[in-house]
C-alpha positions in Angstrom: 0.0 0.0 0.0 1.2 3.5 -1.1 -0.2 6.6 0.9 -2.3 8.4 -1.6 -1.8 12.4 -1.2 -3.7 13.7 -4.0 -7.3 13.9 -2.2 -8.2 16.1 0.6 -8.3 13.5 3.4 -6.0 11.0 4.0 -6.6 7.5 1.7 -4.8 4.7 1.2 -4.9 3.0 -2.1 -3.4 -0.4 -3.6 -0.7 -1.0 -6.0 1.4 -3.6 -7.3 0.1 -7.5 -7.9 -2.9 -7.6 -5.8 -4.9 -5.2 -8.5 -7.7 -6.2 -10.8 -6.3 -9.0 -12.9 -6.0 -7.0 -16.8 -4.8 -10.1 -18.6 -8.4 -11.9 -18.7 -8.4 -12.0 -22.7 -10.4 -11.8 -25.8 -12.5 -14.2 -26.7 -13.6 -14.4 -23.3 -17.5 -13.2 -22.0 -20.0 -13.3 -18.8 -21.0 -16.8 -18.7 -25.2 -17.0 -18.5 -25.2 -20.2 -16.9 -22.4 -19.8 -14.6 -22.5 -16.9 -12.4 -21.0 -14.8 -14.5 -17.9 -16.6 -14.7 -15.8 -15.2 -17.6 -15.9 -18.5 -20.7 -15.2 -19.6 -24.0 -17.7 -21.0 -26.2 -16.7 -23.6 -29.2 -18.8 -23.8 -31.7 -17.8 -27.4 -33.5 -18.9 -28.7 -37.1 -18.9 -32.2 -37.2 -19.1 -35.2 -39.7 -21.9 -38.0 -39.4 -19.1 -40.3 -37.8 -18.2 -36.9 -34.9 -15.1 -36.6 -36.8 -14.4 -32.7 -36.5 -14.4 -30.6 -39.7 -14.5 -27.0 -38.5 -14.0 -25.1 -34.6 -14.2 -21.5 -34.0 -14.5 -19.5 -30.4 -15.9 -17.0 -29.2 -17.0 -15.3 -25.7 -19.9 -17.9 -23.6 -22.2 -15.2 -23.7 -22.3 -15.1 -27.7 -25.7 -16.5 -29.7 -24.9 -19.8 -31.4 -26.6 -18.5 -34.3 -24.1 -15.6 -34.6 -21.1 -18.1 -34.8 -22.7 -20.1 -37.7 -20.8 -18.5 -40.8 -17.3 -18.7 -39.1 -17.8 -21.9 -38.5 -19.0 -23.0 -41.3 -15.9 -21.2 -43.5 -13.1 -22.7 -41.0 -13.4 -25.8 -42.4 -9.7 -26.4 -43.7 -10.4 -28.5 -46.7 -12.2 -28.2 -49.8 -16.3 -29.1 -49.4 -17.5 -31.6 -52.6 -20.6 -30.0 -54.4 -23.4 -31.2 -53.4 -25.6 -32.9 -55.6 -29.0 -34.4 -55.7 -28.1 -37.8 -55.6 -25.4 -36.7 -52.5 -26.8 -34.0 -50.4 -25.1 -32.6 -47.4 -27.3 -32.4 -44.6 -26.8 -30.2 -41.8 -28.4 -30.8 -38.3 -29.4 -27.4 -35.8 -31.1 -27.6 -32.9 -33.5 -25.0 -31.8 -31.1 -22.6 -30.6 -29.9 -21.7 -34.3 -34.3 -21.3 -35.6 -33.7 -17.5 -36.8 -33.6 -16.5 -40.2 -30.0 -16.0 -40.8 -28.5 -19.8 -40.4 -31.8 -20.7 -43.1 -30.3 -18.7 -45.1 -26.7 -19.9 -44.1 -27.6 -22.7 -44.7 -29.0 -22.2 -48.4 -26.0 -19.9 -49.3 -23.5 -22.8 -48.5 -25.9 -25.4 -50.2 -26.8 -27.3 -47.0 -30.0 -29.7 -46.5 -31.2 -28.1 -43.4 -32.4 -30.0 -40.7 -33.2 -27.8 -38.0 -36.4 -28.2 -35.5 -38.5 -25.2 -34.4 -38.6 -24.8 -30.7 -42.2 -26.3 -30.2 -41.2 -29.2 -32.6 -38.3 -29.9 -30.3 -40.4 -30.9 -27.0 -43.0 -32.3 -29.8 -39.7 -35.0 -30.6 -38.5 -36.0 -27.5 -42.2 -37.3 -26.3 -42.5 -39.5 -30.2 -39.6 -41.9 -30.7 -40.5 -42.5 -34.2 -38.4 -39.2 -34.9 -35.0 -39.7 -35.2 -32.3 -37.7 -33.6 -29.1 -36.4 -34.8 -27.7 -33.8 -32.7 -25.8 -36.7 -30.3 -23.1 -37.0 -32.7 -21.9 -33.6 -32.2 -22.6 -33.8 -28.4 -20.4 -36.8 -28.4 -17.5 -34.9 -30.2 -17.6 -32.3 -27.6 -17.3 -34.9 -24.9 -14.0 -36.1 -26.9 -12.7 -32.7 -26.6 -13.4 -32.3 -23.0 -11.0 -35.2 -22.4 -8.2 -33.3 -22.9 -7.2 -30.9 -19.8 -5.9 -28.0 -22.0 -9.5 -27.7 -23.2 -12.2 -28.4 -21.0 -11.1 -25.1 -18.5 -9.4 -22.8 -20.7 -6.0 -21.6 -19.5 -4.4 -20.0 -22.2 -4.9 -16.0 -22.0 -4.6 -15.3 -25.9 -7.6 -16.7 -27.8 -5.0 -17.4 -30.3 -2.9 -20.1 -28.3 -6.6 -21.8 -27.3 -7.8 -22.3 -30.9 -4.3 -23.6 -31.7 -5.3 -26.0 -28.7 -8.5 -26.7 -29.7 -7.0 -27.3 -33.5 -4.8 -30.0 -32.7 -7.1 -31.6 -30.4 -9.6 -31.8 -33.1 -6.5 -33.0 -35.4 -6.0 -35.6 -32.6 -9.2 -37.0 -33.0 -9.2 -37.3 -36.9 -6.1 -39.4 -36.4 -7.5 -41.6 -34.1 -10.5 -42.1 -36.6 -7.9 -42.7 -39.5 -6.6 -45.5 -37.8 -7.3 -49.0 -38.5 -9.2 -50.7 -36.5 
């Protein structure tokens, strides 16, 4: 503690390490669920198998819907055309049913599955309807098994995507494998 002599009365004010941590990051927002809590949110394209194509990041407290065209464009290799006899289907849940991903989803030539949010609750009570979305929930748990990803350490956003690249590199390879 310093004595602070520029006010009228007499103060003291702190300095040095114990101040406001300033290194908290981009990337980085108020958490909804979580008290608060400063997070990361991955938004993860995945194959039918839960092989990852695409990850981007973003602060927690960012819409999914807002995060669909970067995903959708960091996917490192070149997309086939899709064609009538081989569509590519793409599977939302009801947190993407705005206008903007139906449109995404036209510009990038995607046959959208996505379920409004009545249609949702409508789905879990009939079995006949078959569900999707678990692939991609299954991939996250994959990345949540490694350390470096599941609480996010790294201050740059930078350094955590690199992360969250060659995790998602790691789990292509293991797919590649025989056997």
């Amino acid at each position: 503690m310093t004595h602070w002599r520029g006010s009228s009365g007499v103060g003291w004010r702190w300095t040095g390490r114990w101040g406001r941590r300033r290194w908290a990051g981009g990337k980085t927002g108020r958490n909804p669920t979580d008290r608060g809590k400063r997070g990361v949110k991955r938004s993860l394209l995945a194959d039918g198998r839960g092989v990852p194509l695409g990850a981007v990041i973003d602060g927690a407290n960012r819409n999914d819907h807002k995060l669909m065209r970067r995903t959708l464009e960091a996917i490192p290799v070149r997309r086939p055309r899709p064609t009538r006899r081989r569509p590519q289907h793409l599977c939302l849940d009801k947190g993407f049913d705005y206008d903007e991903p139906r449109a995404l989803a036209k510009e990038f030539g995607f046959t959208l599955h996505l379920r409004s949010r009545g249609e949702e609750a409508w789905a879990k009570r009939h079995v006949r309807a078959k569900a999707r979305r678990w692939v991609v929930e299954r991939t996250h748990s994959w990345l949540n098994r490694f350390r470096s990803i599941l609480i996010r350490w790294a201050k740059k956003p930078a350094n955590y995507l690199a992360l969250l690249h060659f995790v998602c590199g790691i789990i292509c390879w293991r797919h590649a494998l025989p056997g």
